[in-house]
C-alpha positions as CSV (number, residue, x, y, z in Angstrom):
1,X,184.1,167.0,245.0
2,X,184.8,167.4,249.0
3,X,187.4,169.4,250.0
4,X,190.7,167.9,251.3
5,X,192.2,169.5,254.6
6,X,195.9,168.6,255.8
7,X,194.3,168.3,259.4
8,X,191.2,168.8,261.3
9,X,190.7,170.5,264.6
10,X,188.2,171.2,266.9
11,X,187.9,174.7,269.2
12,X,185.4,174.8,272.1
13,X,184.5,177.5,274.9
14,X,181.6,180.1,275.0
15,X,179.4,182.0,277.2
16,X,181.1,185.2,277.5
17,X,183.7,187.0,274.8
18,X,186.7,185.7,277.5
19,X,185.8,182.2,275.9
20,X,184.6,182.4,272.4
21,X,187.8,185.5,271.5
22,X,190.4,183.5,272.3
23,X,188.7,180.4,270.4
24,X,188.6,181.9,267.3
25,X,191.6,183.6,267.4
26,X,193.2,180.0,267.4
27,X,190.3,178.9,264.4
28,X,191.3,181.8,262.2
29,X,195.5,181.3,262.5
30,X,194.6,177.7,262.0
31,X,192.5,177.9,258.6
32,X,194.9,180.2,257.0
33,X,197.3,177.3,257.6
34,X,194.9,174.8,255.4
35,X,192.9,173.3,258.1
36,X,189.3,172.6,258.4
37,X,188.4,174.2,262.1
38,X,185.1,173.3,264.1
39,X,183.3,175.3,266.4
40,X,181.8,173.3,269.2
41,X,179.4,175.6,271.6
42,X,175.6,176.4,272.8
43,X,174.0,177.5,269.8
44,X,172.2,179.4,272.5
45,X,174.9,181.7,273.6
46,X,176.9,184.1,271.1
47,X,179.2,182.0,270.3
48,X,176.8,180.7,267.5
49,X,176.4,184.1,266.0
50,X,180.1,185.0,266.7
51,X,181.5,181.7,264.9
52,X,178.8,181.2,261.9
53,X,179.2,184.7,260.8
54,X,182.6,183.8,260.4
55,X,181.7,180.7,258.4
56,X,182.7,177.6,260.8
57,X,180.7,174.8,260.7
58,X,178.8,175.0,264.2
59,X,178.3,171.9,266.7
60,X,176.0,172.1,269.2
61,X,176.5,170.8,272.5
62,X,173.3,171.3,274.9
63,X,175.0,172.8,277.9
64,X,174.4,175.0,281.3
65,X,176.7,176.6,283.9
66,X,176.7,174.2,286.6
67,X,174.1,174.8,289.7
68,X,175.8,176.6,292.7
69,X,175.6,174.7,296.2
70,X,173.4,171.6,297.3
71,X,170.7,172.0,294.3
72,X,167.8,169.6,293.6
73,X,169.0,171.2,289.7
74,X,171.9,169.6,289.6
75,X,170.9,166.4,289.1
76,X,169.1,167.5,285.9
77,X,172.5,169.0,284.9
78,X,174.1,166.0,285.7
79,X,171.7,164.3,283.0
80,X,172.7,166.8,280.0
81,X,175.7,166.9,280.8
82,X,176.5,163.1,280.0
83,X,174.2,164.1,277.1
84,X,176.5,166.5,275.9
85,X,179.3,164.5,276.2
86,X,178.1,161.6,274.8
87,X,177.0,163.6,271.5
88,X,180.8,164.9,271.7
89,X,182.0,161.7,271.5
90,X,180.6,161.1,268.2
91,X,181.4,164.6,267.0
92,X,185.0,163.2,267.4
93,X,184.2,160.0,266.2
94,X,182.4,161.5,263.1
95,X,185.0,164.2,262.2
96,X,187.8,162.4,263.1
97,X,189.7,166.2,264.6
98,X,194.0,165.5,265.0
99,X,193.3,167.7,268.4
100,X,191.0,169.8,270.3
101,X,191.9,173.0,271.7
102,X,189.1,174.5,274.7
103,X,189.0,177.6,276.5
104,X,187.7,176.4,279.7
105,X,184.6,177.2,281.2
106,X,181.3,174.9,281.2
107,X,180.5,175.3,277.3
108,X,184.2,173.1,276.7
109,X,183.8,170.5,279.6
110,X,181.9,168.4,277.7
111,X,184.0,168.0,274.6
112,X,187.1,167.9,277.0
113,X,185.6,165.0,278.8
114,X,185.0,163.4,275.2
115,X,188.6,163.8,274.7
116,X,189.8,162.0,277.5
117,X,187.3,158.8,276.7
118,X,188.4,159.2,273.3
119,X,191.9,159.2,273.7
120,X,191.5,162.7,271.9
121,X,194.6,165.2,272.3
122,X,193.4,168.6,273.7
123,X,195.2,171.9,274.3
124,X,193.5,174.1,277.4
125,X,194.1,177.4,277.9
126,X,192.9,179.5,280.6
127,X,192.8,183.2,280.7
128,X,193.0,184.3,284.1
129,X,195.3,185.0,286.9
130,X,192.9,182.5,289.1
131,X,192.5,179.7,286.4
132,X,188.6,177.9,286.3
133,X,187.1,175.3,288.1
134,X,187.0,173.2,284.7
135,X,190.7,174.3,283.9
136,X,191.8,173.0,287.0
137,X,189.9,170.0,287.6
138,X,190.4,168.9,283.7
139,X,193.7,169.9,282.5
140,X,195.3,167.2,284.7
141,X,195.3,165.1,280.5
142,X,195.8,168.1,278.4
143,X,199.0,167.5,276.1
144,X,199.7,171.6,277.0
145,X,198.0,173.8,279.4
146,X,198.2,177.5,277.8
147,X,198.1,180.6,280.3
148,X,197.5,184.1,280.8
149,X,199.3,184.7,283.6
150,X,202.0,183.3,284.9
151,X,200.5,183.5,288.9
152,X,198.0,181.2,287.5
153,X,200.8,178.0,287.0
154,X,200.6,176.9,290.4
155,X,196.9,176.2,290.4
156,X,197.5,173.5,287.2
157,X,198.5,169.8,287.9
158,X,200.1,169.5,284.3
159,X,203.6,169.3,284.0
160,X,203.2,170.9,280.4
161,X,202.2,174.3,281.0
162,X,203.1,177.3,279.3
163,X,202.5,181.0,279.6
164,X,201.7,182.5,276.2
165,X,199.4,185.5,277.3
166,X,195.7,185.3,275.7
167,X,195.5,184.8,272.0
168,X,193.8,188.4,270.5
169,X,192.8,188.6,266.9
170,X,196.0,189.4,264.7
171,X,194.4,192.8,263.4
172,X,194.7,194.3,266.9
173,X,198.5,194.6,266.2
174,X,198.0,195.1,262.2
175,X,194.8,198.4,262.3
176,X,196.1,201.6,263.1
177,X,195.0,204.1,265.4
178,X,193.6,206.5,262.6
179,X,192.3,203.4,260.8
180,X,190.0,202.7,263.7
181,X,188.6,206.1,264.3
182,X,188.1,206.1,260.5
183,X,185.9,203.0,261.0
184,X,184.0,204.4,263.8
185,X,183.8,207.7,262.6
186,X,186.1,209.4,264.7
187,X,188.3,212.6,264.6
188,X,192.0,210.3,265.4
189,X,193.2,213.9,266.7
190,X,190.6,213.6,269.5
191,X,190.6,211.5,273.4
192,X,188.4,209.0,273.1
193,X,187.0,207.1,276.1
194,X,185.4,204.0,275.9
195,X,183.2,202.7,278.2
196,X,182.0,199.3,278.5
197,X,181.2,196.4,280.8
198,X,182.1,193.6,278.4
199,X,180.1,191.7,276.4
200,X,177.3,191.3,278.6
201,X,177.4,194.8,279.8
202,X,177.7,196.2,283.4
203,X,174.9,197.7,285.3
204,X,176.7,199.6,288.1
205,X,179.0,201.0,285.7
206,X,176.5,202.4,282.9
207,X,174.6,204.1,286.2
208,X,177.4,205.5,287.0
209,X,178.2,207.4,284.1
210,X,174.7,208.1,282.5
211,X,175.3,211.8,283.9
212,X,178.6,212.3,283.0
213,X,178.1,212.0,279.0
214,X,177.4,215.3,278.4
215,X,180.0,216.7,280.6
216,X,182.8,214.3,278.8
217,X,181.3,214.9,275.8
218,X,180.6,218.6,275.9
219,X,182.9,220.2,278.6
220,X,186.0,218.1,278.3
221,X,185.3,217.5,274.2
222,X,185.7,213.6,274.8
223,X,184.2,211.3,271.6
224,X,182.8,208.5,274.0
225,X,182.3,205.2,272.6
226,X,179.2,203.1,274.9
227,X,178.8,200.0,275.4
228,X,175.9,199.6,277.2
229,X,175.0,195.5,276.9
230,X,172.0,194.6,275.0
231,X,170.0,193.5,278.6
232,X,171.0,197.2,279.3
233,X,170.6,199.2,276.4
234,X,166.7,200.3,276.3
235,X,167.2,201.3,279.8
236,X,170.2,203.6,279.8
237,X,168.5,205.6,276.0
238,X,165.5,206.3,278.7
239,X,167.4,207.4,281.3
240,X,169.3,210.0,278.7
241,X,166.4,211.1,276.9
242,X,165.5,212.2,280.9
243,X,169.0,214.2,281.6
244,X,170.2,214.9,278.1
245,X,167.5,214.9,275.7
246,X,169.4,216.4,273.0
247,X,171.8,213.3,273.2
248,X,171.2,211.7,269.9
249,X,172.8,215.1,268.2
250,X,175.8,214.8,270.1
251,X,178.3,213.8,267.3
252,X,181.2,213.0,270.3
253,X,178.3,210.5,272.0
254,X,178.4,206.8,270.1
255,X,176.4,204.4,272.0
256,X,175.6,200.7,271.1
257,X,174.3,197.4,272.9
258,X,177.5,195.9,271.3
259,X,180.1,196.3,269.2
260,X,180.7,193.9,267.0
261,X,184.0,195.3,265.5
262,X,185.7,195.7,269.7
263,X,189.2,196.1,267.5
264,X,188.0,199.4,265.6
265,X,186.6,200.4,269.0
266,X,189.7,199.9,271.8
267,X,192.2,200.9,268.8
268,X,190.3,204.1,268.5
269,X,190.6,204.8,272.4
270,X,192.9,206.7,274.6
271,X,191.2,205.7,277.8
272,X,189.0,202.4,278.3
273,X,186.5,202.1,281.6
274,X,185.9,198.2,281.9
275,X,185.9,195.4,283.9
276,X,188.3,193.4,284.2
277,X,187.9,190.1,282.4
278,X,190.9,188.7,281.5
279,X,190.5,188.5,277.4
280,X,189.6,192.6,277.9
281,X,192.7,193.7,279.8
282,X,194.6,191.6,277.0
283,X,192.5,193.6,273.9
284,X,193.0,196.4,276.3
285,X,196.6,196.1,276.2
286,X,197.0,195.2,273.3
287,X,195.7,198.5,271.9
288,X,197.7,200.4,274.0
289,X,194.9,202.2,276.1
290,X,195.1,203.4,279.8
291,X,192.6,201.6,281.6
292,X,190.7,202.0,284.7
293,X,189.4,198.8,285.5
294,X,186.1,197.7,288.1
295,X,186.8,194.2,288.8
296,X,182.7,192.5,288.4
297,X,182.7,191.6,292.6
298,X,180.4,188.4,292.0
299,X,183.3,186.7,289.4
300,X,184.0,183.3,289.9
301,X,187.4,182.7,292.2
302,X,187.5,186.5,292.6
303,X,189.4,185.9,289.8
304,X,188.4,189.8,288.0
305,X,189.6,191.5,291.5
306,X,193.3,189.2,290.8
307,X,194.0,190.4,287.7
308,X,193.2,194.1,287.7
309,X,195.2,194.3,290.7
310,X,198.0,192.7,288.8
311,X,198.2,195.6,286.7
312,X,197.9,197.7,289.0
313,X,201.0,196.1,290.7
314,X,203.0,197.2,287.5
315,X,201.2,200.2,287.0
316,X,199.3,200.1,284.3
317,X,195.7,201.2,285.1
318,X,193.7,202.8,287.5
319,X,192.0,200.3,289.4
320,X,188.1,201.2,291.3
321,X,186.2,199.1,293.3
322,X,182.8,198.4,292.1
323,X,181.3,199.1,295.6
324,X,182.8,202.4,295.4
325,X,181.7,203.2,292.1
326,X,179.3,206.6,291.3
327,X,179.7,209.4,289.5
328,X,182.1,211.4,291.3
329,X,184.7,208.6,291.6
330,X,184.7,207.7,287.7
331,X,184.8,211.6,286.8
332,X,187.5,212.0,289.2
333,X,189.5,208.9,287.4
334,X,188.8,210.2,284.0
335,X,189.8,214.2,284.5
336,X,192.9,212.7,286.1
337,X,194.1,211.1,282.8
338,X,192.8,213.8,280.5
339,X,194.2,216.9,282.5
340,X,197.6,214.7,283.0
341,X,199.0,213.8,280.0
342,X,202.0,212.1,281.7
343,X,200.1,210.0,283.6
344,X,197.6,208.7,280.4
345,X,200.9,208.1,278.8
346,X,202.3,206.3,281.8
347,X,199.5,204.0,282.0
348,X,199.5,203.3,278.0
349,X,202.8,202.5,278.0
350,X,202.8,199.7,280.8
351,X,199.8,198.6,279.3
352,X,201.1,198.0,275.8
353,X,204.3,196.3,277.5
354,X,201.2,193.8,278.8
355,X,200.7,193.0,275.3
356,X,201.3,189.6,273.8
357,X,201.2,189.2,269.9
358,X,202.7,185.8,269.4
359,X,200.3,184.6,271.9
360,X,198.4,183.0,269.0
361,X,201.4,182.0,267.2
362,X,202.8,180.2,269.8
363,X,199.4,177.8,270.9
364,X,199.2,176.9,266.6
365,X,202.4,175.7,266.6
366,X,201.5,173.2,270.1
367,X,198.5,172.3,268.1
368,X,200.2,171.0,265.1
369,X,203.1,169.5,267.0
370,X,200.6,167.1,268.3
């Protein structure tokens, strides 16, 4: 006997965690409300791995970033992409979803295109202070455009647009502190730093602070947490078994490709080096961390660079340049947290006031009020 759902939705956006978080944030506060929730994506990227572990019903769309400048390629992207929306369409016409809710970005634009031939209701949302190429260009027929920011509004030719702030995962407002550390094995009476480049990782910064584990580790009694990126990861244990050989003893010293629990890990932290992706500052905040944040320099629209320096406009991090960055600078940022308290405190506390919890709350109710 199939099951019986009150409604149907669909939720599309990948490629990086700043797409796919925010996606299923939205899936999970819709299935605990009885409805049956689709993930469409690349089963290339990790959204596949991300969604399916959490048992939604994957649909494949066949889909690239879009080539850069005047690029024989693009042609050949021009072909899949009318693929991919083409095998939208009869996603839609198969599943029959009551609306579609996308995270911008070039893993969504096909099923948003599908929408608008369809006659499909969609909800886009866009998490940063300079909103996407595909967010701007598309969300002229959204029923709502959600934001992150509210800089971002003037970019958006819809009428209907709303700030909400980025939906995060609910737990990041239900774990505690000591809860975390419990479930990444860490003393809660401790600092902990956290280090990571987001979900792909960041080059310039693991370099940059290869050298300085033992010393935040062993002189200033940090438990780092290090996220290195899996293209990263075999590269920086080399590097260590070179300066620090005795790293893999150093019960302070947690190092990983990737986290798949990021909540356990940013709830558990006092101090959190990242860039600054949009979805990160908003887990960021949300956990009520002082971050320093190195804006990735190569981001679409600038649109990293924007946002860190918006909180660092209302003081809530410590912002570096990624030019800038060696070892000195990022040591120099850290012991100036650790050896003022006031200042850490300062930091978490504007950060925190960042935080939006009803984020998620807020974009299920548009949904169903289509």
């Amino acid at each position: 006997m199939s099951e019986v759902y009150n409604s149907i939705y669909f939720v599309t956006g990948g490629g990086t965690g700043g797409h796919i978080y925010p996606a299923l944030a939205i899936a999970d506060a819709l299935t605990a409300g009885d409805a049956k929730v689709y993930y469409v994506g690349n089963k290339r990227n990790m959204e596949f791995e991300l969604a399916t572990k959490k048992g939604y019903k994957f649909l494949h769309v066949s889909i690239k970033g879009m080539p850069r400048g005047l690029n024989p390629k693009i042609f050949v992207w021009g072909v899949k992409l009318v693929k991919a929306i083409i095998r939208s369409i009869r996603y839609i016409k198969k599943y029959k979803p009551n609306a579609v809710f996308a995270t911008g970005g070039y893993v969504s634009a096909p099923m948003i295109f599908a929408c608008i031939l369809t006659g499909t209701p969609y909800i886009m949302h866009d998490c940063d202070a300079m909103p996407g190429l595909v967010t701007k260009k598309l969300s002229k027929r959204a029923k709502y455009v959600t934001l992150a920011f509210e800089k971002a509004k003037k970019y958006i030719p819809n009428k209907h647009t709303v700030v909400t702030g980025n939906p995060i995962r609910e737990e990041f407002e239900l774990i505690t502190r000591s809860h975390a550390a419990s479930n990444m094995g860490l003393d809660p009476r401790k600092l902990t730093l956290c280090i990571m480049g987001g979900s792909q990782g960041a080059k310039s910064i693991n370099n940059s602070t290869i050298e300085l584990l033992k010393e935040f580790t062993q002189e200033l009694n940090l438990q780092v947490i290090f996220q290195t990126g899996k293209k990263n990861y075999d590269n920086v244990l080399e590097r260590l078994r070179q300066i620090y050989p005795t790293f893999e003893q150093d019960k302070n010293l947690i190092i990983q490709p990737y986290f798949m629990d990021m909540i356990s890990v940013l709830k558990s932290s006092d101090i959190v080096i990242s860039r600054a992706g949009s979805l990160s500052i908003s887990e960021i905040c949300a956990s009520g961390a002082a971050p320093i944040l190195i804006p990735y320099p190569y981001a679409a629209a600038n649109h990293q660079r924007i946002n860190a320096k918006y909180l660092l406009e209302v003081g809530a991090c410590i912002y570096l340049e990624d030019k800038e960055l060696e070892p000195n600078k990022i040591r120099e940022a850290v012991v100036s947290l650790v050896e003022n308290p006031v200042k850490m405190n300062y930091l978490k506390q504007n950060s925190s006031h960042l935080a939006k919890f009803d984020a998620t709350k807020r974009i299920v109710e548009l949904l169903k009020s289509l």
